[in-house]
N, C-alpha and C positions, 0 to 999 in steps of 0.2 A: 767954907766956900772957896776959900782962897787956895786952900790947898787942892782939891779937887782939880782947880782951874790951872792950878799950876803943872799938878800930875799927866794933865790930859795935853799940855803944851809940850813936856816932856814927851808923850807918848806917842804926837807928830813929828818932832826931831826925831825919831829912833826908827820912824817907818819910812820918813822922807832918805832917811841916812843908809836903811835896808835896798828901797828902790836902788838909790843912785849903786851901792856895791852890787845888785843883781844886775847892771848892765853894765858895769865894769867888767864882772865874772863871764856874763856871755862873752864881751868883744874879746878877753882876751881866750875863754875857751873856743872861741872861733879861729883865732889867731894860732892858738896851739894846734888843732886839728889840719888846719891850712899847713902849716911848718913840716907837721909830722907825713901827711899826704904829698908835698912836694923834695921832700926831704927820705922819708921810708915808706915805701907803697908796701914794701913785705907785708909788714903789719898791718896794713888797709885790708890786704886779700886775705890774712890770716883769719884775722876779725872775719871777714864775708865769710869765710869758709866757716866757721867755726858755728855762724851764725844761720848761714846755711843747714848745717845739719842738725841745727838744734829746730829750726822750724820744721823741715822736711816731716819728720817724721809726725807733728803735730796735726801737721794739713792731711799728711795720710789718714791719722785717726781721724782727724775733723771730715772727713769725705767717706770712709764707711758708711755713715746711714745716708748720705746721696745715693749711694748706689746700689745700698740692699732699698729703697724705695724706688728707683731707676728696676730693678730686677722683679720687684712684685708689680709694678707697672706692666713691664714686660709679660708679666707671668699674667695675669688678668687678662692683657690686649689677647695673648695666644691660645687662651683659654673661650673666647669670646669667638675667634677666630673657628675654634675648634666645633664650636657650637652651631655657627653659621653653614660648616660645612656639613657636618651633620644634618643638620635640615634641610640643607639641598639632595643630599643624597637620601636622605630618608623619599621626597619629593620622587626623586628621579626613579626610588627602587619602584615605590609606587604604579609611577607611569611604565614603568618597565614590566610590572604584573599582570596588568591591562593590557598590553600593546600581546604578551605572553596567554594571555587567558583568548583573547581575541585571534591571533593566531592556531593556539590549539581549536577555537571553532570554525575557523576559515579551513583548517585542514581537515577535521570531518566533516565540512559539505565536502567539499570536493573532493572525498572520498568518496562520499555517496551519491552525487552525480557522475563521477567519474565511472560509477558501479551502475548507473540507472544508464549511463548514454554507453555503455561497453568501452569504453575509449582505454586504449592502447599506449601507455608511457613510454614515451622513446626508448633506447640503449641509454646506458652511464657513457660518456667520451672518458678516453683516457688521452694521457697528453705526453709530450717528452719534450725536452729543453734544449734549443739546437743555436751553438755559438756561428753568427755573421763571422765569416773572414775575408768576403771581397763584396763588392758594389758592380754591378754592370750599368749604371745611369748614363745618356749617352742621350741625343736629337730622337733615337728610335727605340727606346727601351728603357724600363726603369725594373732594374730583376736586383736579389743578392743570392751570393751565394754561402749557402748556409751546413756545416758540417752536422749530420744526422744519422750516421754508423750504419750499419750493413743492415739492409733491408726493415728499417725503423718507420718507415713512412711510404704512405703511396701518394702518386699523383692525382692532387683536385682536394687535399685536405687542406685545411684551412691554419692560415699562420696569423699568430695575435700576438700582442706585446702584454704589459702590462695596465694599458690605455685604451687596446681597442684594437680592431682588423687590420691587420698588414697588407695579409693575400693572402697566395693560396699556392701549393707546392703544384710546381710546372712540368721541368722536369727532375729524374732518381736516378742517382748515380751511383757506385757501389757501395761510398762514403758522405760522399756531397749529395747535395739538390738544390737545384734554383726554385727558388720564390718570386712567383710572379707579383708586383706590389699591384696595389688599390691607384696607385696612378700612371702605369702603364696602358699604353693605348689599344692594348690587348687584352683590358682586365674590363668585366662587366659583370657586377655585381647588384643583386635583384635588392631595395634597401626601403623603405618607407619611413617619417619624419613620426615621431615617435609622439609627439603632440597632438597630432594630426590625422596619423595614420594613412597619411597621402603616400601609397607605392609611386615608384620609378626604377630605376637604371642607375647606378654610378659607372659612370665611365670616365676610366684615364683617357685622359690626353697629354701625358707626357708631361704634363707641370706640375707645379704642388700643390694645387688645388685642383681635384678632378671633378667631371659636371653630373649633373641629375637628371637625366633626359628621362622621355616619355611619362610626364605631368601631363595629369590632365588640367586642361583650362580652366577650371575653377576654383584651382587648388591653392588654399591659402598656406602661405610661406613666409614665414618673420624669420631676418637676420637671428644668428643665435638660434634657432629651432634646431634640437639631436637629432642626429641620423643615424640608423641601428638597420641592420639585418630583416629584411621581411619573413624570410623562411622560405620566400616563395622558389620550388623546382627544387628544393632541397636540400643542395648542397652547401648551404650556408644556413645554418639552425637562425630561427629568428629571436631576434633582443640582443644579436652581442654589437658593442658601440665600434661606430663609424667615423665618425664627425659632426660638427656642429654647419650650420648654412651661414657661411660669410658675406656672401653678396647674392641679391634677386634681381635680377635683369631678363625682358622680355625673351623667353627662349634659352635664356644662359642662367644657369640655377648653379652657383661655384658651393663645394663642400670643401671643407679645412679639415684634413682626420684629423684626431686626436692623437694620433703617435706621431712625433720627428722622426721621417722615413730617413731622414739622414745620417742621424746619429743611433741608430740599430747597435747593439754588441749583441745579445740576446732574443730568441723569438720562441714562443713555444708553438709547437707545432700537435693539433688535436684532435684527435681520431673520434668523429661522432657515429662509426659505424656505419657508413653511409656507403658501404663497398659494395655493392649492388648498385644504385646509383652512378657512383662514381665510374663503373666497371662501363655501365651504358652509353656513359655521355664517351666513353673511351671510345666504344663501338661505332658509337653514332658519324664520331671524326673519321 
């Protein structure tokens, strides 16, 4: 018993004596690293560097399956994506077979009323593409003048943009031809509200917004209502776009066309075969 007791007294002396040397060993291993770091920094970066490249490449291998799971991630999401689009387009071919099968029935009635009422299909228009090089806008005239090559155009055909009615070819020059616009105070085009179906007049008066006269009185007119071609007298096929209705005030009807008469580079100018027509109203002047 005694020795037991003595052994285990012994074997606190030898751990108490280890403590006290493992805080010796740090302060002065502290002390040495301090020395050598204010003393040799070479060594300090060599170690970093050295230790650097030994991790580098670890973390690289350690980050490989981050990123082939990052990549089937990826691959799943675009696959999901793929699937989604597909069945919208499946959807859309869909309504697009319909809208097609409907269509082919709308075109054989109207064959066959076309065949029961005898009715007669216009001409096809042909068109040709004539570059603006001047502007005559002025208190009394809003015209351009439009290069359209030797004998390409007659006068009273009709000039559109890309948006909708310009005017209409005034006069034919060897090369050139003036274009009278839609807001000249000389231009009177026959037009009806395409909502609505209410005929009138567009008449320039020389500003940027020309008016819609001869409404009748009961004709209803909302701001924003299209305004397109009636057809009416002929010279101007009916449906192609005009303007929208910007403001309604008693007697004053303003239309906004849809083309910036100002900024014109290009206009086509469209032959609807109306040379009979147009030959009369020549006459008539």
């Amino acid at each position: 018993m005694k020795r037991r007791r003595s052994l285990f007294i012994h074997l606190s002396h030898i751990r108490l004596l280890a403590k006290k040397f493992a805080i010796v060993l740090l302060f002065l291993s502290a002390f040495v690293l301090m020395l050598i770091n204010k003393t040799d920094t070479v060594i300090i970066d060599k170690t970093s560097s050295v230790a650097t490249d030994i991790v580098s490449p670890v973390l690289d291998f350690l980050v490989i399956p981050a990123k082939a799971l990052a990549n089937v991630y990826d691959y799943f999401k675009e696959l999901q994506k793929i699937r989604d689009d597909n069945r919208r387009l499946r959807e859309e071919n869909r309504q697009l077979l319909i809208l097609r099968d409907w269509a082919r029935a709308l075109e054989i009635e109207n064959h066959l009323l076309s065949g029961l009422l005898n009715y007669t299909p216009p001409p096809e228009s042909s068109f040709i593409t004539a570059r603006v090089i001047a502007e005559e806008g002025d208190a009394f005239s809003h015209s351009l003048i439009a290069y359209t090559g030797d004998g390409a155009v007659q006068k009273g055909q009709v000039a559109v943009s890309d948006k909708g009615v310009v005017g209409r070819v005034d006069k034919v020059g060897n090369m050139y031809s003036k274009i009278l616009l839609i807001t000249d105070i000389n231009s009177k085009i026959p037009v009806m509200v395409e909502r609505t179906r209410v005929r009138g007049i567009l008449s320039g008066d020389n500003t940027a917004t020309p008016r819609m006269v001869f409404i009748p009185l009961s004709a209803e007119l909302t701001v924003g209502d299209r305004v397109v071609t009636s057809g009416v007298a002929g010279v101007f096929p009916p449906g192609l776009p005009v303007g929208k209705i910007s403001s309604v005030e008693k007697n004053n009807v303003k239309i906004k066309p849809f083309t910036n008469l100002e900024r014109l580079e290009y206009i086509k100018i469209i032959d609807y075969k109306l040379n009979d027509i147009l030959s009369a109203e020549d006459d008539d002047k």
